[in-house]
C-alpha positions as CSV (number, residue, x, y, z in Angstrom):
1,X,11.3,2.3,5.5
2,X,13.8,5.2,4.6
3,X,12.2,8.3,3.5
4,X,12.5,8.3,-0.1
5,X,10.4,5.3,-0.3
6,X,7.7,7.6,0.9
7,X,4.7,9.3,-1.5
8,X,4.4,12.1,0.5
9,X,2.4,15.3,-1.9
10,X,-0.9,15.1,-1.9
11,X,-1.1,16.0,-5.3
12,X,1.1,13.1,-6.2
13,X,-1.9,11.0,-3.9
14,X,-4.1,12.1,-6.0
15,X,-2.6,11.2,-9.5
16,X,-2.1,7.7,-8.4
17,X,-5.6,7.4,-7.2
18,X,-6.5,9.3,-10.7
19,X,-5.0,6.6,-12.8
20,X,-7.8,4.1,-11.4
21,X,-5.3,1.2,-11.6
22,X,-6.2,-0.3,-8.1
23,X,-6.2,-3.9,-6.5
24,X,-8.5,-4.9,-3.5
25,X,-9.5,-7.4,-0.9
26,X,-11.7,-6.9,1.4
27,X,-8.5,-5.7,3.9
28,X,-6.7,-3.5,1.3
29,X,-6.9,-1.4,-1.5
30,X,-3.8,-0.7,-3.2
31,X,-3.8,1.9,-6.3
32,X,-0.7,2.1,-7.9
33,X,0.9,3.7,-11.1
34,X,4.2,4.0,-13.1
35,X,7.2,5.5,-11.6
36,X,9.4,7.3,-13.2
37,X,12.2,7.0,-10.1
38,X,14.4,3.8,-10.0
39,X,12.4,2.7,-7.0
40,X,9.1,2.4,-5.7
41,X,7.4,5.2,-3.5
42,X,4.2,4.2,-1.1
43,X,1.8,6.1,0.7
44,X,-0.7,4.8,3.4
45,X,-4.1,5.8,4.2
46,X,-6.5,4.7,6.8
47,X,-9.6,6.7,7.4
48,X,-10.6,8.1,10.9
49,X,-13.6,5.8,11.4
50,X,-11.0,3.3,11.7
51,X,-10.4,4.0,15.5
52,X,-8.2,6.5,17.3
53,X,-4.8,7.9,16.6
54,X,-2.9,5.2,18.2
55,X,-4.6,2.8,16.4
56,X,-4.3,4.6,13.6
57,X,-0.6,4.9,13.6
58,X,0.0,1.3,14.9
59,X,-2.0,-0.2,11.9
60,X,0.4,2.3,9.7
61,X,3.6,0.9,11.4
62,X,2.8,-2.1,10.5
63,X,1.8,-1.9,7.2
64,X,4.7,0.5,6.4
65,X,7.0,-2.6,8.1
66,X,5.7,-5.0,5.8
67,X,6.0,-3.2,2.7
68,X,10.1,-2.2,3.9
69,X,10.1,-6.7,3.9
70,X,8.8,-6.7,0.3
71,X,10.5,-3.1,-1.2
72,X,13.1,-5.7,-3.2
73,X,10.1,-7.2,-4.8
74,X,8.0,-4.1,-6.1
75,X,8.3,-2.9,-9.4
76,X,9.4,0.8,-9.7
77,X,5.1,2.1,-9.0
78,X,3.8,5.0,-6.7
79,X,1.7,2.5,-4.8
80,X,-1.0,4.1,-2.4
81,X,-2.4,1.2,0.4
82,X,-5.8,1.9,1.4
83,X,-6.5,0.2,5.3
84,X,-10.1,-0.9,5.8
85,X,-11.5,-1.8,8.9
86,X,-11.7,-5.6,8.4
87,X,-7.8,-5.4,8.5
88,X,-8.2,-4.8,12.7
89,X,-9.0,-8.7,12.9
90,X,-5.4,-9.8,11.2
91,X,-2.5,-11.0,12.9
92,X,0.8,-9.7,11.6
93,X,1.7,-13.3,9.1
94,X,-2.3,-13.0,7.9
95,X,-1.7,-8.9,7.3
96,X,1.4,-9.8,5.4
97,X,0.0,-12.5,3.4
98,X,-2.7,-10.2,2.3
99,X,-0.4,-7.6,1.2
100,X,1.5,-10.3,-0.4
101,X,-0.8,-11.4,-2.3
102,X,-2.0,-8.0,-3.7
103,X,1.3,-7.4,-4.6
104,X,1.3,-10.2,-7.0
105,X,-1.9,-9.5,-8.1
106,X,-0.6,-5.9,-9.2
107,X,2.2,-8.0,-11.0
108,X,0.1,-9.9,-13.3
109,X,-2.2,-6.9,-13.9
110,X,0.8,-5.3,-14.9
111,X,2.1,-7.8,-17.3
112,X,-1.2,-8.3,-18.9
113,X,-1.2,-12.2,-17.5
């Protein structure tokens, strides 16, 4: 995913977590908010108890690889993705339906549906 596509202030975390729009499963949380910039931005966040570094970082990749599939897709939001533990248990397809699903979730949040 190329850099721009990146939330990377914290202070610009914080306002999307602010607006309390959010999705969930029990895998994900996604909060999200308008963006003013012709494309979306997305941050990821998975919290230490989660495991080590490596696994850290590997869940990350992944989750950062699936979003790069579905950037075409996503409206023009700052979109923060919250990891939860349950999420270790996924294969790649089950992570990416998840995600998928969330996504259109936000959608038809969105569009009042």
């Amino acid at each position: 995913m190329k850099k721009k596509y990146r939330l990377k202030k914290s202070h610009d975390i914080e306002k999307v977590v602010k607006s309390k729009k959010s999705v969930g499963n029990k895998y994900y949380a996604i909060y999200y908010m308008p963006n003013e910039l012709p494309y979306p931005q997305i941050a990821i966040s998975i919290s230490r108890k989660f495991g080590n570094a490596v696994k850290r970082n590997y869940h990350k990749r992944v989750v950062r690889e699936i979003m790069r599939e579905f950037l075409k897709e996503i409206p023009n939001y700052a979109i923060l993705i919250v990891v939860k533990k349950m999420a270790e248990e996924l294969s790649f397809q089950e992570k990416k339906e998840q995600i998928w699903q969330l996504l259109k979730k936000l959608s038809k949040q969105e569009k009042g549906v």
